[in-house]
MARSE-140964 format. One record per residue (C-alpha): residue number from 1; chain; y, z, x. Coordinates in steps of 0.02 Angstrom, whole numbers. Layout:
residues N
   num   chaine        y        z        x
   NUM        A        Y        Z        X
...
END
This chain:
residues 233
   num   chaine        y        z        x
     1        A    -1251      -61     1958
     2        A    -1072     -139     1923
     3        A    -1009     -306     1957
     4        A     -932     -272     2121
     5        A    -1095     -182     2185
     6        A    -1200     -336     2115
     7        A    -1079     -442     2208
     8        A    -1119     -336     2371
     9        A    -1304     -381     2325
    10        A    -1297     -568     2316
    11        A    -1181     -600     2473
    12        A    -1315     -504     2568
    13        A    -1448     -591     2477
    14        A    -1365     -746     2508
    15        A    -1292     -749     2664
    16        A    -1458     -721     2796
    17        A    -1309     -718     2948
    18        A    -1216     -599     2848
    19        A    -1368     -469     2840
    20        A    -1418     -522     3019
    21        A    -1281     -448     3076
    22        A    -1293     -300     2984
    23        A    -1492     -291     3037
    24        A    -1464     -330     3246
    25        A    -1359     -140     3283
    26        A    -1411      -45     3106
    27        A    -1309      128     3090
    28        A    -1351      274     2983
    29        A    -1216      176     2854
    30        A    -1295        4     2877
    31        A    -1469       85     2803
    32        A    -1393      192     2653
    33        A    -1299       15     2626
    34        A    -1464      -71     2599
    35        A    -1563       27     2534
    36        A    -1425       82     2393
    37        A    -1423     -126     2352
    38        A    -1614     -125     2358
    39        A    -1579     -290     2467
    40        A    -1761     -308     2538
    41        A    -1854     -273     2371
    42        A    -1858     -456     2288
    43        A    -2004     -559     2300
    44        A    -1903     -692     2362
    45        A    -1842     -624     2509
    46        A    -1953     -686     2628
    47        A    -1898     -601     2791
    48        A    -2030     -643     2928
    49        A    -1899     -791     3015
    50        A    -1761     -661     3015
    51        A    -1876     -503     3054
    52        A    -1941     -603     3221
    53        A    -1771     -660     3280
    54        A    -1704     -494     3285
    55        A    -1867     -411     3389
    56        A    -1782     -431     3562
    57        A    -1625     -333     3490
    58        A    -1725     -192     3415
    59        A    -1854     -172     3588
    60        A    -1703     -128     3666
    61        A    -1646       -6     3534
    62        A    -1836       57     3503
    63        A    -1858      102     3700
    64        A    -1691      192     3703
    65        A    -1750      302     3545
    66        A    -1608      238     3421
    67        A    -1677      357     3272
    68        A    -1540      233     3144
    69        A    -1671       95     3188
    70        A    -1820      186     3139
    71        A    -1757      236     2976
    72        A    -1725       47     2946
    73        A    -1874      -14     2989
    74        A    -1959      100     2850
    75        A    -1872       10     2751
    76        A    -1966     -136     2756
    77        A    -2158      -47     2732
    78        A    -2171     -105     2557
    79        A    -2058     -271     2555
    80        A    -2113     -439     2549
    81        A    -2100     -515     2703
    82        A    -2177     -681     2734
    83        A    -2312     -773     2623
    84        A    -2400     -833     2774
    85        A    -2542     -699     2780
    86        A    -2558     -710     2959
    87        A    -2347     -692     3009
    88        A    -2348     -568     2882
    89        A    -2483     -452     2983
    90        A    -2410     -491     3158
    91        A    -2225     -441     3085
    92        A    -2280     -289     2990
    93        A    -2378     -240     3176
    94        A    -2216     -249     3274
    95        A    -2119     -165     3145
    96        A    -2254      -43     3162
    97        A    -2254      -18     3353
    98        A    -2057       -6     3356
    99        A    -2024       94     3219
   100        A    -2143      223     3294
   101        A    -2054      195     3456
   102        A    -1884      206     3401
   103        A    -1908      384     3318
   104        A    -2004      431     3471
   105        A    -1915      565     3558
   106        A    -1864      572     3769
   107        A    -1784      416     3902
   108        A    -1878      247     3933
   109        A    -1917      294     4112
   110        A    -1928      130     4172
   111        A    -1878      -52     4132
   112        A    -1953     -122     3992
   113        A    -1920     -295     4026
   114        A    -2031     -261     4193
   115        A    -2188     -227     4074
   116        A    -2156     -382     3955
   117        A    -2131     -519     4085
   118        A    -2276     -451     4183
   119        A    -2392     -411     4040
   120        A    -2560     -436     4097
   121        A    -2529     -339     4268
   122        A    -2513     -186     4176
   123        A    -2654     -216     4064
   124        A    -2754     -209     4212
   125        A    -2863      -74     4199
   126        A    -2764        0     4053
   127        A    -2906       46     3940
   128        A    -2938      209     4054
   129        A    -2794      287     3948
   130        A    -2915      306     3816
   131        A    -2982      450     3911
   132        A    -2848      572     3934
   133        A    -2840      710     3830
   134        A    -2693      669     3698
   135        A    -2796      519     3625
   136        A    -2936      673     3563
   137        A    -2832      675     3386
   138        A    -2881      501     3352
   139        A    -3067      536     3278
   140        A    -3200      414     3193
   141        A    -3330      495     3088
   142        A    -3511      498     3141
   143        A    -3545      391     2991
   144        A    -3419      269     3051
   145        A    -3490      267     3209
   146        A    -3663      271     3174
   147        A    -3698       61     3117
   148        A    -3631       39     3295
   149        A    -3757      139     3372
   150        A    -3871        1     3447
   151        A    -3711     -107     3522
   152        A    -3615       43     3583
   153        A    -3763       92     3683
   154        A    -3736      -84     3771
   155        A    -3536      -72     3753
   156        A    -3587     -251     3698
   157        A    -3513     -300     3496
   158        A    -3586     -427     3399
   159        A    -3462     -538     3295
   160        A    -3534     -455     3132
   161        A    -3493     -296     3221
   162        A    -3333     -340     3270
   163        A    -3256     -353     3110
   164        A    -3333     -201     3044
   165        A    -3259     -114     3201
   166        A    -3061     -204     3137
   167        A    -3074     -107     2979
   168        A    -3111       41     3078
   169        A    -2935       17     3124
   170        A    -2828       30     2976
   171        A    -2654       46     2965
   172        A    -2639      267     2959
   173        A    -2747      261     3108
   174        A    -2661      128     3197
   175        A    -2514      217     3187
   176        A    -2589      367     3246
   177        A    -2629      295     3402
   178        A    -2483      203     3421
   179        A    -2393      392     3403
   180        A    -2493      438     3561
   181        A    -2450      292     3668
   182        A    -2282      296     3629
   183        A    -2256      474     3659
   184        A    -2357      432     3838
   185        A    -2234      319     3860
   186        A    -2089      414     3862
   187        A    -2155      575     3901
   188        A    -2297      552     4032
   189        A    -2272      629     4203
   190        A    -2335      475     4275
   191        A    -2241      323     4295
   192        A    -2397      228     4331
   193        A    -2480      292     4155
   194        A    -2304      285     4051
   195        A    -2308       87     4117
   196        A    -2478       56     4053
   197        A    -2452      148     3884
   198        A    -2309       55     3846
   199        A    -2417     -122     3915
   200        A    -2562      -62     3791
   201        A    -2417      -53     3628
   202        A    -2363     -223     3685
   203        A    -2511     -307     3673
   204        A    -2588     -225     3505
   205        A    -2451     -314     3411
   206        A    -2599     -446     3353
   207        A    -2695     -339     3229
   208        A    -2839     -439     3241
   209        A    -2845     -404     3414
   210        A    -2899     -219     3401
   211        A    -3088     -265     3366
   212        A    -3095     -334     3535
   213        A    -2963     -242     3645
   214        A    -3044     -140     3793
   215        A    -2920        8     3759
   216        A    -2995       31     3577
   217        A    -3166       -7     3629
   218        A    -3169      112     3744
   219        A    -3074      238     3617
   220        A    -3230      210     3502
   221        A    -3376      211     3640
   222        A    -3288      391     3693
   223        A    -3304      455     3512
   224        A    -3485      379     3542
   225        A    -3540      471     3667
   226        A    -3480      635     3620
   227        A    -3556      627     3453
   228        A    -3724      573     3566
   229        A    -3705      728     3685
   230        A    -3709      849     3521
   231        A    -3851      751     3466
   232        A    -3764      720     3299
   233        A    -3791      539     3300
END
């Protein structure tokens, strides 16, 4: 690298407005640009106060499929973002859900802004998507599933079980389902369903939420029960 490119570096580094700006409408340019001056690889560039303020910008982008954005957001799988353990999990989750989103193909049929004000409407009942047909790809093991046995039976989790049931849900198959959801989203003949898909993404943006969600529960109890009705269990 040669002075003026290590110049480039530390004004970016620097100047947190300066790479704000650069971050809030990212172009195919804006990612070769940082990812040529390696600007999110130092251990001291803590992102998760920048990452967060930018989220409203990139739901918009993310919902309208802006493929620029998704190739950004890759950027930051295996940068440090925040030494809080907690902010670091919730802000790798978003990036998660709208990176996936963003290189999802087809229109946002419907207002997005709808879903997120009125959240826990279309939660309602929302854990019914686990049954259709596209979530089938998302599999759990009969030896995954069988310590469960006993509780699933009552669709009733201890707290012990609970937290073997979150490491059930690690990060490949999290974004497996989150695939699924988001291509209901956009892609779903129903508007009712593409609503509650998107409503489901939304609110698994707490990873240590998924142990206790209904929509995963009920994802898991359906792997349950088919194992039990070929007796493999």
């Amino acid at each position: 690298m040669n002075s003026f490119e290590r110049k480039i570096q530390t004004r970016l580094r620097l100047h947190p407005e300066r790479l704000r700006l650069l971050l809030a409408l990212p172009t195919e340019e804006t990612v070769e640009t940082l990812s040529h001056y390696h600007i999110f690889e130092s251990k001291n560039a803590y992102l998760g106060q920048l990452l967060a303020s930018l989220f409203p910008q990139w739901e918009v982008l993310a919902c309208d499929g802006h493929t620029a954005l998704g190739k950004l957001l890759r950027l930051f799988e295996n940068s440090p973002i925040s030494p809080i353990r907690h902010e670091d999990q919730f802000i790798r989750s978003n990036l998660l859900r709208l990176r996936i989103l963003a290189e999802t193909s087809g229109p946002f049929p419907f207002s997005p802004l709808s879903i997120q004000e009125n959240l826990l409407t279309f939660l309602s009942g929302s854990e019914i998507l686990a049954d259709l047909p596209q979530f089938e790809v998302i599999s759990f093991s009969p030896a995954e599933i069988a310590p469960l046995t006993p509780e699933l039976e009552r669709y009733k989790l201890s707290p012990i079980s609970r937290r073997y049931v979150q490491n059930l849900f690690y990060r490949e198959r999290q974004e497996a389902i989150f695939s699924v959801l988001a291509y209901l989203t956009k892609n779903y003949p129903l508007l009712g369903t593409c609503r509650q898909a998107y409503a489901v993404m939304l609110s698994l943006d707490e990873i240590d939420k998924w142990n206790r969600h209904p929509f995963c529960l009920r994802l898991l109890a359906n792997r349950f029960w088919e194992y039990r009705t070929q007796e493999i269990l």
